[in-house]
N, C-alpha and C positions, 0 to 999 in steps of 0.2 A: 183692436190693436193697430199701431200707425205703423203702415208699411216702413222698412227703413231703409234708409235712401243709398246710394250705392255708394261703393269705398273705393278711392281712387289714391294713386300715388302722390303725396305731397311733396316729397322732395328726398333726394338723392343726396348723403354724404358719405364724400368719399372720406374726405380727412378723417370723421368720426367713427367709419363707416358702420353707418347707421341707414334704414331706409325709415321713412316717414308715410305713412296712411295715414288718411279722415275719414271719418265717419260722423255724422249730424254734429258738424263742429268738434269732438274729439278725436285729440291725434294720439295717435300708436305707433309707438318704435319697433322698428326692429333688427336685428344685427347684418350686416353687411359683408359678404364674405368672398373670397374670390374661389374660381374657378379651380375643383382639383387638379394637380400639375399632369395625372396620368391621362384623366379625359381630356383635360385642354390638347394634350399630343395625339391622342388617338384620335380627335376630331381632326385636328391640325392635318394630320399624314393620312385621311382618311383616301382621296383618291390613292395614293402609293400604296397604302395594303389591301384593297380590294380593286385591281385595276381593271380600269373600263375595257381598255381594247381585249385585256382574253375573255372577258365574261359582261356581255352586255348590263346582266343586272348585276351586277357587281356592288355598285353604292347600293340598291334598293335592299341587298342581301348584307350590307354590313352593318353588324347589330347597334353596333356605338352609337348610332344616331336615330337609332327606333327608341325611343322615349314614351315608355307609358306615364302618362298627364292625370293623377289624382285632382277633383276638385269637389268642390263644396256645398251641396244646395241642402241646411236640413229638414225644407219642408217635405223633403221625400220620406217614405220608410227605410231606404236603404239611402243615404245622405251622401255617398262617396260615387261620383261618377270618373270611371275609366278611359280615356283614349292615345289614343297612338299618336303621338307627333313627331314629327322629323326635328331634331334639334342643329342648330349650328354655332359654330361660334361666331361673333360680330365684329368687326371695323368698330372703332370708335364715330361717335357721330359724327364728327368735323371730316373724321378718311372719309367717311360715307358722301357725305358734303361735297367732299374734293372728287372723288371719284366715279359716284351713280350715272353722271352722264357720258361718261367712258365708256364703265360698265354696261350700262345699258346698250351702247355701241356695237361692244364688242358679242352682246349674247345677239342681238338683231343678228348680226353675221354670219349667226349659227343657224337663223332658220330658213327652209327652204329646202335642207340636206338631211339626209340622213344621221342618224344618231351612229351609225356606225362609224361614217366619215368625218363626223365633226368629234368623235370622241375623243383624239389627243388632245385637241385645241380645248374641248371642255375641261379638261382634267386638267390644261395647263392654267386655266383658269382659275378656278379651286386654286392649285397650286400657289397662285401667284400673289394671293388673295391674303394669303396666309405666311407670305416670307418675312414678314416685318412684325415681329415681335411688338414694337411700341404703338403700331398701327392698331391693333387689338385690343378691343376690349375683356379685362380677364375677371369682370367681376357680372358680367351675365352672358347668358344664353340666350339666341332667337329663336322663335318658331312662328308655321304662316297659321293661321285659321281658318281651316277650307270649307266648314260648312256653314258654322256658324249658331251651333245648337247648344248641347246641353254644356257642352268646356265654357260656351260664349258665355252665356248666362249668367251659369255660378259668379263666373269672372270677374261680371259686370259687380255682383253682386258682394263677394268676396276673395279679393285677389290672391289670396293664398294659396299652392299649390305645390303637391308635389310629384320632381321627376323619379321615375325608378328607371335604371340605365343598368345594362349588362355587356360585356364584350369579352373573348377572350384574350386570355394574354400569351404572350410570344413566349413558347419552348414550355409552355405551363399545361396542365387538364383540371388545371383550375379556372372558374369565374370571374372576372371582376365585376363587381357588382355595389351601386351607390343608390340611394336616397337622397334626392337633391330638394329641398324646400327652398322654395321662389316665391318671390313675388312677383306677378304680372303685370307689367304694364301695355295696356291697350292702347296701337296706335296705328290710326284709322287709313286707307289706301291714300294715296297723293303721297305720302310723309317720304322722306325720302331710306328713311328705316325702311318701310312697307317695301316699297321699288326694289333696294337691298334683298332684302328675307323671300319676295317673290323670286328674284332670280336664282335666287340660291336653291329652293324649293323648284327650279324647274330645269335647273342645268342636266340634272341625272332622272330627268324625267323621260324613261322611256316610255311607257303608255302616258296618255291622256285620261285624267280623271273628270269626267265631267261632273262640278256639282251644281247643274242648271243654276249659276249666276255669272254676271260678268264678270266681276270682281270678286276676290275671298274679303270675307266681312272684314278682318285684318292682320297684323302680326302682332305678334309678343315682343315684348324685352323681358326675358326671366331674369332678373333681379337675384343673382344667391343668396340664400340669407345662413342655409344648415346644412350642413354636410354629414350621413352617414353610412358609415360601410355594410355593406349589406351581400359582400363576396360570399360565395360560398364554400367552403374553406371544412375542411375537419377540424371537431372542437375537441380542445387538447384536452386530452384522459378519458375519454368517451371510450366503456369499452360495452361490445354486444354481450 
């Protein structure tokens, strides 16, 4: 049987929005969706509702951005592999363009000092990142890839994936709670995406992970394509 060869992203529309893959010369659509409006805020506000200065892990404790990462390999027995990603939202490419060697500037700034002392400046960061509405891109999600294993793989393989995201909500003892199907797009360190999604991945880094490489293999662009609710909620007429 001939190995089959890896599926990559053909092309982005937005007018249609449609997404485009190939595979051995066949191309596959798929629908194009934006970003639901309550995660886009709850990312958006993320340093403001788990703030750095009174609680150091603060971002690493706020659930909205722990993404467990379904993906796809089904030469396994069990076909669906699990992992944790930090998700965020993105600058359009061209802000990223205009901005990464700023940015980059201004995180340089930050190191040398402690995370305690640079925490407002971090958070104003984040903050600042995210005041501009059209600067944003609302129809994907980023995340870094830090080791480079079994998520890489599938990916290369089959870029379909899905996020499952939970947070609470404000004045609620209910969940919210989403199934986000993406599509991944792989883009390799130098990119100025990459540069982007690494910083971002290391602003509210207070330990150090070492995953013995210089570099993380790459970042994502998740691509929305499906949105479902997946809150946990009582179903109406249910009785014991």
């Amino acid at each position: 049987m001939a190995e089959l060869k890896p599926t990559s992203v053909r092309f982005i529309d937005r007018e249609r929005r449609m997404i485009d893959l190939i595979r051995d010369k066949v191309i596959m659509s798929y629908p194009l969706n934006a970003i639901p409006d309550d995660l886009y805020q709850a990312l958006a506000d993320l340093a403001d509702t788990a703030p750095v200065k009174e609680d150091n892990l603060g971002m690493l404790r706020a659930r909205v951005d722990k993404a467990s990462m379904g993906s796809l390999n089904l030469d396994n027995p069990f076909p669906i592999n699990s992992a944790i990603k930090r998700i965020r939202l993105t600058l359009t490419d061209e802000a990223i363009e205009d901005r990464i060697n700023d940015l980059e500037g201004q995180f340089l700034a930050l190191q040398g000092r402690s995370f305690e002392d640079t925490a407002d400046e971090r958070v104003d960061l984040y903050r600042n990142l995210h005041l501009d509405d059209s600067k944003l891109d609302l129809f994907r999600l980023g995340a870094v890839e830090m080791y480079g294993s079994a998520s890489y793989a599938n990916i290369k393989k089959d870029p379909r994936v899905s996020l499952c995201v939970s947070w609470p909500l404000p004045n609620e003892v209910t969940q919210r709670g989403l199934q986000i199907n993406c599509i991944a797009e792989i883009v390799p360190p130098g990119d100025p995406f990459y540069k982007y999604m690494r910083i971002l991945l290391a602003l509210f880094g207070v330990r150090y992970v070492d995953t013995g490489k210089a570099e993380y293999p790459c970042a994502y662009k998740l691509w929305v394509s499906e949105i479902k609710d997946k809150s946990l909620a009582d179903t109406e007429g249910f009785v014991l």
